[in-house]
C-alpha positions in Angstrom: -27.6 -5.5 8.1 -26.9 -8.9 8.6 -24.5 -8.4 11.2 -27.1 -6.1 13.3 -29.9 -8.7 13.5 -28.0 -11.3 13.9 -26.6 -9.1 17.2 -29.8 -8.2 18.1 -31.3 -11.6 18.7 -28.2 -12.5 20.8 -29.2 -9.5 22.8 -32.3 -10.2 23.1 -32.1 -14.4 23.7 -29.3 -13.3 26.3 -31.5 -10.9 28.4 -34.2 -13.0 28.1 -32.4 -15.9 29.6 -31.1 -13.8 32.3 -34.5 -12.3 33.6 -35.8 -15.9 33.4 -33.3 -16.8 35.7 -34.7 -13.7 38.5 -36.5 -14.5 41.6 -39.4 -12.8 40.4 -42.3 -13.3 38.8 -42.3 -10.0 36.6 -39.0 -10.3 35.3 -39.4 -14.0 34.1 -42.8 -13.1 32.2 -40.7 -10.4 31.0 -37.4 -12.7 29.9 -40.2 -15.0 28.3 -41.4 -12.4 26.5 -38.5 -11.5 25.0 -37.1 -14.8 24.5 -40.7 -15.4 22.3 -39.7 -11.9 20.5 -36.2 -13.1 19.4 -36.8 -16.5 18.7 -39.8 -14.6 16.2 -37.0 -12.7 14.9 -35.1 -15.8 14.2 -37.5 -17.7 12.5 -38.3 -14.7 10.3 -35.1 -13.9 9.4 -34.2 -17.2 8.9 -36.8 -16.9 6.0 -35.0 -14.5 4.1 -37.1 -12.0 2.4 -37.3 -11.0 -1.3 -38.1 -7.6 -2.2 -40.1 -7.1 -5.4 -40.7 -10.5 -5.5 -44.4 -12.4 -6.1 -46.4 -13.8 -3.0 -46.7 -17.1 -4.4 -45.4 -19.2 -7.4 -45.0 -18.0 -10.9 -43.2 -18.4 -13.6 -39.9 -16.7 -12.3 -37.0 -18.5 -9.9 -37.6 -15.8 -7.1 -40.8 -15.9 -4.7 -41.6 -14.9 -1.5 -41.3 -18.2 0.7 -44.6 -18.1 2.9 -43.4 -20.5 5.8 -41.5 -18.7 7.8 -44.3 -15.6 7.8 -47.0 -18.2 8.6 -44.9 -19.7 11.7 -43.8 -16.5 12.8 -48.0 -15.6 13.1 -48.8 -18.5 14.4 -46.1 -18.2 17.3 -47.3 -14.4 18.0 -50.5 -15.6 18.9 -49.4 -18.8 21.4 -47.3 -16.1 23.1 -49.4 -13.9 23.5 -51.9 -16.0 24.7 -49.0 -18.0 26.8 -47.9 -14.4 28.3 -51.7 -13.8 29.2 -52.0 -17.1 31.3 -48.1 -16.9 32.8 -49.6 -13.3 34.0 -53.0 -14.4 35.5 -51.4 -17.2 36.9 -48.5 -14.9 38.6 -51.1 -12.4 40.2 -53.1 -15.4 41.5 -49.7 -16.8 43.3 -49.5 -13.1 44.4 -52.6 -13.4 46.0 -52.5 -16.4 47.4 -49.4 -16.4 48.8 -48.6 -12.7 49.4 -45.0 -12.5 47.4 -44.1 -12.8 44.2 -40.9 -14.7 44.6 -40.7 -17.8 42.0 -40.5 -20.6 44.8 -43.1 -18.6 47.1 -40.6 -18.1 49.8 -39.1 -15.1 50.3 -36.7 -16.5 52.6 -34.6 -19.2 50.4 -31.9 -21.2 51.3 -29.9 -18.5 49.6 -31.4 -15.6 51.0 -30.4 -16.8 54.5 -27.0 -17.7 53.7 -26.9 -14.0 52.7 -28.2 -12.4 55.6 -25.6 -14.0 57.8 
């Protein structure tokens, strides 16, 4: 089980990464998004939960460690309040500048290197 979450948040940081990298604006709120979702996944894995074990300290050696639960709220609310402004702010460059390429040109340096 290990072995599959540990596979999934390399899936999941890598395709992140590479639709941050697009030209776009919809695929880098996307690769954010994702990126936010396995770094989540990280952090709460990274807590390593008990089963059957108490919320908080007792008597016993075991207990649930309430840390990593606590960040891993706390950053599901900055991103999706992050992703809400990255979108606004992506439909106003949309509308202001009538593309949604990254750099607001939709003829780049590399874009005209390619249509030669």
């Amino acid at each position: 089980m290990e072995l599959l979450v540990t596979i999934m948040i390399a899936v999941m940081t890598s395709c992140g990464v590479y639709l941050m990298l697009r030209a776009r604006t919809f695929p880098v709120i996307v690769g954010l998004t994702l990126l936010t979702y396995a770094v989540n996944l990280f952090i709460f894995a990274m807590g390593r939960l008990n089963t059957g074990s108490p919320p908080v300290l007792t008597v016993g050696d075991q207990y649930a460690d309430p840390l990593p639960q606590a960040l891993v709220l706390t950053a599901i609310v900055i991103s999706f309040a992050m992703t809400a402004f990255v979108l606004v702010l992506s439909l106003r460059a949309r509308a202001e500048l009538g593309n949604d390429h990254v750099d607001g040109n939709p003829h780049s340096e590399l874009n005209r290197e390619d249509d030669q």
